[in-house]
N, C-alpha and C positions, 0 to 999 in steps of 0.2 A: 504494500500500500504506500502509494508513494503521498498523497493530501486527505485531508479530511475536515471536512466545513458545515457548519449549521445554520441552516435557516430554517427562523421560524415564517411560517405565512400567514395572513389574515384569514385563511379559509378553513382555519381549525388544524390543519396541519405544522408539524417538526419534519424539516426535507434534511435528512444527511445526503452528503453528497461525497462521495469517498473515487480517490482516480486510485486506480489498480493499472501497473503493467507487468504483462507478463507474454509469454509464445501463446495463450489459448484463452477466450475471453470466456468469464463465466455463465453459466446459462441462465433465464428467468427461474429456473427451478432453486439452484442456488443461491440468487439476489433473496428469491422468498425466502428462504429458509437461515441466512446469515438476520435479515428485515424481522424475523420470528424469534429470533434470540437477545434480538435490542429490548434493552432495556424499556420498561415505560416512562414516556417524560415526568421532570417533576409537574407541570400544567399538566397534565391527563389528555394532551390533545395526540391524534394520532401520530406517528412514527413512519415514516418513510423513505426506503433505504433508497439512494440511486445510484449507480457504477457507472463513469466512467472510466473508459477500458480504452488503455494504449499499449498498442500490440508492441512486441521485442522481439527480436529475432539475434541469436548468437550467430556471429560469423568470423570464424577466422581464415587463415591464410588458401583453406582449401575450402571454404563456402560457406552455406550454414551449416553450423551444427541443431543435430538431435539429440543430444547428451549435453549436461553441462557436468564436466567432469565433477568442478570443484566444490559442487552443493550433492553434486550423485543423483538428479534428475532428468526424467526424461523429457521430453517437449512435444 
């Protein structure tokens, strides 16, 4: 997770707004279910998670990689 930001809005909602980069963007299935484990605000108003998502790609001398050695992940 590279930011993460709060706004509150006038229409009863809390919007976190959190950028994520990584090789694979998360799916709506995921969004819901990280959005399902937030805490409840202290005002009681709804919660709303949003991902912006900036793609990475590792590349060295011979292209990209699908391995990052150095964390031991695939991509």
């Amino acid at each position: 997770m590279v930011a993460v930001q709060f706004d509150k809005i006038a229409r009863g909602k809390n919007i976190i707004r959190a950028v994520v980069r990584g090789p694979n963007p998360p799916s709506a299935a995921q969004v819901a279910s990280l959005e399902a484990k937030l805490p409840i605000s202290p005002d009681r108003k709804i919660v709303e998670l949003r991902i912006r998502f900036v793609h990475t790609t590792i590349i060295d001398k011979n292209g990209p990689l699908n391995e990052d050695v150095e964390f031991g992940t695939t991509e």
